[in-house]
C-alpha positions as CSV (number, residue, x, y, z in Angstrom):
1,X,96.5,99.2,119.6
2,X,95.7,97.1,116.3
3,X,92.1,95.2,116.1
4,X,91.2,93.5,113.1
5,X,87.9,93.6,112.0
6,X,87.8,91.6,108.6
7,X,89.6,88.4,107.5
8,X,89.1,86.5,104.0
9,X,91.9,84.8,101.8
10,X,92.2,87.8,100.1
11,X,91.6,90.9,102.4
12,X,92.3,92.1,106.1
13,X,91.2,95.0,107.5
14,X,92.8,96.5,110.5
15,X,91.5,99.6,112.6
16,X,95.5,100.6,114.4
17,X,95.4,103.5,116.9
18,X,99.1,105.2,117.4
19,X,99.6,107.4,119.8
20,X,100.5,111.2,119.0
21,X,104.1,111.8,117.5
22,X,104.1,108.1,115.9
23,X,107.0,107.2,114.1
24,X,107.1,104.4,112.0
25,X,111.1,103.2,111.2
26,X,112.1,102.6,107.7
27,X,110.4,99.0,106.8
28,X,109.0,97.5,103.8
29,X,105.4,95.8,104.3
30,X,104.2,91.8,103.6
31,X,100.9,93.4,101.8
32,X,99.5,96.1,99.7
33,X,97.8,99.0,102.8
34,X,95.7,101.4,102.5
35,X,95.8,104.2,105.2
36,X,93.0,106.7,106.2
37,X,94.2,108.8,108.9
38,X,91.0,110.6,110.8
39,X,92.5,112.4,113.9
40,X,96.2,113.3,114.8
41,X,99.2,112.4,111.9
42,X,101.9,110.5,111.7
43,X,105.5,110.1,110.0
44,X,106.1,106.8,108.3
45,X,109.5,105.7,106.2
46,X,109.5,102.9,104.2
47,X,112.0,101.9,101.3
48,X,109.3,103.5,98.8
49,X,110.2,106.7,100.4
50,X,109.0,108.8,103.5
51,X,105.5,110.3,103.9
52,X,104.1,112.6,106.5
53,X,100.1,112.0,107.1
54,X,97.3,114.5,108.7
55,X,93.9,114.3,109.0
56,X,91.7,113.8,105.8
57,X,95.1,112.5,104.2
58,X,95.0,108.6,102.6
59,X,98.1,106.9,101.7
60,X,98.2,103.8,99.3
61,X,101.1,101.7,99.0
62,X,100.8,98.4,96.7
63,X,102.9,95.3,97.5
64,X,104.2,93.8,94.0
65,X,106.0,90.6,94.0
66,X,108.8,90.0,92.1
């Protein structure tokens, strides 16, 4: 589930619930994210590289155009 709760020109923010054991396949994302995870973890790969989250753990991944 994926609500989002802010929209300007210049920033969105997104709550996203995944359910335990989330996977997310290799994929390379439209925007710069910050991720907070507060319950649970989750395995992401992008072409940056792989991470594996747990609680209390915050991931930032900048978007640069070329």
């Amino acid at each position: 589930m994926k609500r989002t709760l802010v929209t300007t020109p210049t920033v969105r923010v997104d709550v996203a619930l995944f359910a335990g054991g989330a996977h997310q396949p290799r994929h390379r994302d439209r925007q710069s994210r910050i991720t907070f995870v507060l319950g649970g973890g989750f395995r992401e790969e992008a072409n940056a590289g792989q991470a594996r989250l747990a609680p209390g753990d915050v991931l930032f991944k900048s978007h640069r155009t070329q």
